[in-house]
C-alpha positions in Angstrom: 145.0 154.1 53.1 143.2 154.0 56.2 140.9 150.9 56.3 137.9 152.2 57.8 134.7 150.3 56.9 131.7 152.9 55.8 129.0 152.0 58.4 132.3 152.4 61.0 133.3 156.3 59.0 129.6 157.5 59.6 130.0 156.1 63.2 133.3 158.3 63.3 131.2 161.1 61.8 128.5 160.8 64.0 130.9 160.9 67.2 132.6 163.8 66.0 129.1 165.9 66.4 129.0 164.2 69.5 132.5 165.7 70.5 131.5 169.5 68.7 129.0 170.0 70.7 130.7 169.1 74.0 134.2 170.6 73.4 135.2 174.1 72.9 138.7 172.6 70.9 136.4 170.3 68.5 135.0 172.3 66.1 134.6 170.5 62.7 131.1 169.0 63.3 130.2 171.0 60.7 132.3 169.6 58.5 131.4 165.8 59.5 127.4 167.2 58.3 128.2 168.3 55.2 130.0 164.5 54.4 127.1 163.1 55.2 125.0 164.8 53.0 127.6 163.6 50.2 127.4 160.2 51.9 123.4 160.5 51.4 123.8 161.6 47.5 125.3 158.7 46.6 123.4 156.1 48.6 119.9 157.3 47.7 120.2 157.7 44.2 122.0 154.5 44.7 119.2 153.1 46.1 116.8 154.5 44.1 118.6 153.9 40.6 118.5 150.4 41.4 115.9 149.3 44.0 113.0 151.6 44.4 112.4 152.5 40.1 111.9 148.6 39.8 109.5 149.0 42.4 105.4 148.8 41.5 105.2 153.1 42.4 108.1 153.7 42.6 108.2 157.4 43.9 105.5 156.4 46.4 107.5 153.2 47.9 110.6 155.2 47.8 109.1 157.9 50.5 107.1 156.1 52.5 110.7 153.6 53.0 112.5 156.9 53.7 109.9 158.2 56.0 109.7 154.8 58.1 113.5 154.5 58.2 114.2 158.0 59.9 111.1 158.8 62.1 110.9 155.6 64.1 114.2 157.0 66.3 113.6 160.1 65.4 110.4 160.1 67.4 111.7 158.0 70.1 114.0 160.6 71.3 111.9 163.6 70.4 109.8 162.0 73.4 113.5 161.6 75.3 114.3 165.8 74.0 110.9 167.0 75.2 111.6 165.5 78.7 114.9 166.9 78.8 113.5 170.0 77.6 110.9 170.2 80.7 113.7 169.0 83.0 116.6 171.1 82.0 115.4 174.1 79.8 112.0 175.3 81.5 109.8 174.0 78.4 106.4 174.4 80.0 107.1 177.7 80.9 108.5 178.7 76.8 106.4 181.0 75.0 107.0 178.6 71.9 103.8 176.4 73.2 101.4 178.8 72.0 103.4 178.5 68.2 102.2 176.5 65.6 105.5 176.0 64.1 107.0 174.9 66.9 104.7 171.7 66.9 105.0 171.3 63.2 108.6 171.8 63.1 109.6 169.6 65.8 106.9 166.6 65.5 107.5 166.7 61.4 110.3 168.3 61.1 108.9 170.7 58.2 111.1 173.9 58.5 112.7 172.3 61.4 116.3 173.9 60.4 114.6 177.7 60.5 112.5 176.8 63.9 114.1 179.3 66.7 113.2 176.9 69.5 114.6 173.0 68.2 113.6 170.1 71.0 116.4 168.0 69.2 119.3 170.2 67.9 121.1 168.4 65.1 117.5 167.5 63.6 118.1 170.7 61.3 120.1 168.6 59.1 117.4 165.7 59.3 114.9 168.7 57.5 117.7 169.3 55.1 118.1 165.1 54.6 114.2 165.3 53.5 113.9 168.2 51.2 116.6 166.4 49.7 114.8 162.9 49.8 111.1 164.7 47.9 113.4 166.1 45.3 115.3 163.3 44.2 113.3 161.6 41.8 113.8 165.2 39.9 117.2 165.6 40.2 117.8 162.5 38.8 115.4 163.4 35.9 117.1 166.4 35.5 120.8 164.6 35.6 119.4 161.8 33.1 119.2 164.8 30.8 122.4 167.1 30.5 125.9 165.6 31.4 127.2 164.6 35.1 129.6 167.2 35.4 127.4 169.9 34.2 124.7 169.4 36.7 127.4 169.1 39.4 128.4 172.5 38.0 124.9 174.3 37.8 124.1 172.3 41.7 127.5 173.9 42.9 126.3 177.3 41.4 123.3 177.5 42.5 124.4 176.7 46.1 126.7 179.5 46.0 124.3 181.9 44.9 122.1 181.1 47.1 124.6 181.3 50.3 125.6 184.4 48.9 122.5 186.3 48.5 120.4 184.6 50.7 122.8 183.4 52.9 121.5 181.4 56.4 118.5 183.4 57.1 116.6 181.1 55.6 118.1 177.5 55.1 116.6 174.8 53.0 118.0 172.6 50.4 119.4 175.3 48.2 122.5 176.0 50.7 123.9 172.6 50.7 122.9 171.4 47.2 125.9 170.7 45.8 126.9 168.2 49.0 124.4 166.0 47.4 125.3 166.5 44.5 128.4 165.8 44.8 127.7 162.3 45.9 125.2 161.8 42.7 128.0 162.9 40.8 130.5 160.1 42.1 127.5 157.4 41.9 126.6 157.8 38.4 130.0 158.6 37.3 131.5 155.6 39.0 134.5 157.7 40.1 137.2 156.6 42.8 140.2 158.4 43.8 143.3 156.9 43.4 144.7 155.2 46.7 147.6 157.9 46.9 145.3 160.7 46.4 142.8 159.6 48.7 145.6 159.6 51.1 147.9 162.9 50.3 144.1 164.4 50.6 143.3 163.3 54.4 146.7 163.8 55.5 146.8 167.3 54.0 143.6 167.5 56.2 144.5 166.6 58.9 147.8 168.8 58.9 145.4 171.5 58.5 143.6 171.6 61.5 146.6 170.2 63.1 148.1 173.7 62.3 144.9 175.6 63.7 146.3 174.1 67.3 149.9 174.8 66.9 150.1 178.8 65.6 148.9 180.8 68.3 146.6 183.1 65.6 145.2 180.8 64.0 144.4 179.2 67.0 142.9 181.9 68.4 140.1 182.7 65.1 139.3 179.1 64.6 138.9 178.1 68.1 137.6 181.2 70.1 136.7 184.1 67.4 133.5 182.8 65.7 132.8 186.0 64.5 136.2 186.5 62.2 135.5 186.4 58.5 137.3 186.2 55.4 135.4 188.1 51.7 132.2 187.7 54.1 132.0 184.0 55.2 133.0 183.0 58.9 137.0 181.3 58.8 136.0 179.0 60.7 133.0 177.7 57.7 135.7 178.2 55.5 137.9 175.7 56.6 135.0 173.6 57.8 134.4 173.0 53.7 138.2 173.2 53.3 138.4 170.1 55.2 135.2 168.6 54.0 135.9 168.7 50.3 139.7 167.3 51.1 137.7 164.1 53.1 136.2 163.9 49.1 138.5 161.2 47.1 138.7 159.2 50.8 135.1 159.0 50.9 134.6 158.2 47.2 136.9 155.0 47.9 135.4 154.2 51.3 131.8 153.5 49.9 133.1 151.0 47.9 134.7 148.9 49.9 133.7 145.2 50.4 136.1 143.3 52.8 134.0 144.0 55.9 131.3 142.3 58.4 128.1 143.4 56.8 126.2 142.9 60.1 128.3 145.1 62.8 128.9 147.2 59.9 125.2 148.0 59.5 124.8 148.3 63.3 127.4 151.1 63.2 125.5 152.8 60.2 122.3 152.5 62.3 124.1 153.8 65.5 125.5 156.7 63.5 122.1 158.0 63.0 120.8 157.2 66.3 123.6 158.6 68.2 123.3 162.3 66.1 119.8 162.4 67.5 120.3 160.6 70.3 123.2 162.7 72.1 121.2 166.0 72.1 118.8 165.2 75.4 122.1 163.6 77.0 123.6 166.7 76.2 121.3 168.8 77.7 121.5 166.7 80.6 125.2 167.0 81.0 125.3 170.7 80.5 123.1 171.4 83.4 124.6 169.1 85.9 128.1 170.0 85.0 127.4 173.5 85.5 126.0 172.7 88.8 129.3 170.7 89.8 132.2 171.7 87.6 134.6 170.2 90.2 133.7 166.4 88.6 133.0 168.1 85.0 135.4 165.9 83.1 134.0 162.9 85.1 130.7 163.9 83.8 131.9 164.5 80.3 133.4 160.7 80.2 129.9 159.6 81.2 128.2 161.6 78.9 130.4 159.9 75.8 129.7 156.4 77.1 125.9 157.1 77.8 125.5 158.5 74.3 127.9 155.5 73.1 125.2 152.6 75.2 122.4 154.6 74.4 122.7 154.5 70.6 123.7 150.7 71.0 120.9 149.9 72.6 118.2 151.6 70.4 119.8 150.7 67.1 120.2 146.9 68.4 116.9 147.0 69.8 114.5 149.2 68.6 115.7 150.6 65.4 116.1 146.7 64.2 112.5 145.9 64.9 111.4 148.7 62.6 114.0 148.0 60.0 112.7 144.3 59.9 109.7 145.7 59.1 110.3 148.1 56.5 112.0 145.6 54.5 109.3 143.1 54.7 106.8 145.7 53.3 109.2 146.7 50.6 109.9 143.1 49.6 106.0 142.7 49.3 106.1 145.7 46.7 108.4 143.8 44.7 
């Protein structure tokens, strides 16, 4: 089995959205999103099962952590996205100033995933993470009181009715539901994949979008057509949750592994978050000077991949530290 330790695998995931966005031939990021939201349904109630409950207000400490662990970066580079923005995208000239929304969306990230004008791309799945985070203390309510696979069953339905009827037009928690759930499902079930399934399950991933490269067809509707569908839903979402839901009995074996260096592995689950934010102004800056020399675009593209690489180093050692140090000194006084 590959021996990947987990703050490393979110690093991994975190670098493929880096690569998506970059690369017309990398084309998964989607599918490195929806892990994480499995990722985040097993850590949180993790970490709220047994941390935050034994906590004097619980459900009040248990916010107020989430809130100071994601906003400190996130805020840093929404200030680094809204000078990109001015630089590269014309943003004091956007009719989105005189919107209320915008403000709101972008400084809180309330609705953020449904704003038409995002300062820092990927932070639609940061709204997502948060609707997620409120609801949690009722979820697990709810789970405490029918059986683990049952609310896995009802979450998974209720996502797929809501995709199907609702669809993207309006995202919010509903349409990735049962990703969470998923990962609830494997915490308070205790389940892990056998080694050889884990395996057979990432190979047979891998061989799939090995596959999309080699035919010639299949190439040409996963990597160029975005607009071919299959019974209604895009082919290339299709085998974006293929693939994730294959990654499943690897990830349910990779969060509990022990044999690892604690400290650079929680540097690399700090730059994983920092780096998905992060990349988004480096992008934009990349984009518009390789379109103004394509003759050195691939240069630019290596830089681009080590500035975002740096970057995320240095905030998460840095900055992101500080504010962790922090946060864990106010919730040890709580105890």
């Amino acid at each position: 089995m590959l021996r990947i330790s987990p703050g490393f695998f979110r690093f991994l995931l975190a670098f493929f959205v880096v690569l998506h966005h970059s690369v017309d031939f990398i084309v998964i990021g989607h599918t490195a999103v929806y892990i994480f939201f499995i990722l985040s349904g097993y850590w949180i109630v993790k970490m709220y099962t047994e941390k935050y409950s034994k906590l004097k207000s619980p459900i009040a400490n248990y916010l107020v952590s989430r809130v100071w662990r994601l906003f400190p970066v996130y805020f840093l580079v929404l200030i680094m996205g809204v000078l990109a923005a001015i630089v590269f995208k014309d943003l004091l000239h956007s009719k989105y100033l005189y919107d209320a929304g915008f403000f709101l969306s972008n400084i809180f990230v309330f609705n953020h995933s449904n704003t038409a004008y995002k300062l820092i791309g990927p932070a639609w799945s940061l709204d997502i993470e948060l609707q997620f985070y409120v609801l949690i203390p009722l979820l697990i309510y709810i789970n405490s009181k029918i059986n683990n696979r049952l609310f896995l069953l009802i979450s998974i339905l209720i996502t797929i009715l809501y995709v199907t009827f609702i669809g993207y037009d309006y995202m919010c928690i509903l349409n990735y539901l049962m990703y969470f759930s998923i990962g609830m499902y494997i915490y308070n079930t205790n389940w892990m994949a056998g080694k050889n399934l884990a395996n057979m399950a990432v190979l047979a991933a891998v061989l799939i979008y090995a596959l999309h490269f080699i035919i010639p067809d299949l190439r040409e509707i996963f990597l160029r057509d975005k607009t071919f569908e299959i019974f209604g839903m895009k082919y290339r979402e299709i085998i974006n949750q293929v693939v994730c839901f294959l990654w499943i009995p690897f990830v349910s074996r990779n969060i509990k592994m022990k044999d690892y260096n604690i400290n650079s592995d929680k540097l690399l689950s700090s730059m994983s978050y920092t780096i998905y934010l992060f990349h988004w102004p480096v992008l934009l800056c990349y984009v518009f000077y390789s379109s103004q020399y394509p003759q050195i675009k691939s240069i630019m593209w290596v830089g681009y991949l080590v500035a975002c690489i740096l970057g995320a180093y240095l905030i998460s050692k840095y900055y992101d530290t500080f504010f962790e140090k922090k946060r864990r000194m106010y919730l040890d006084g709580k105890k």
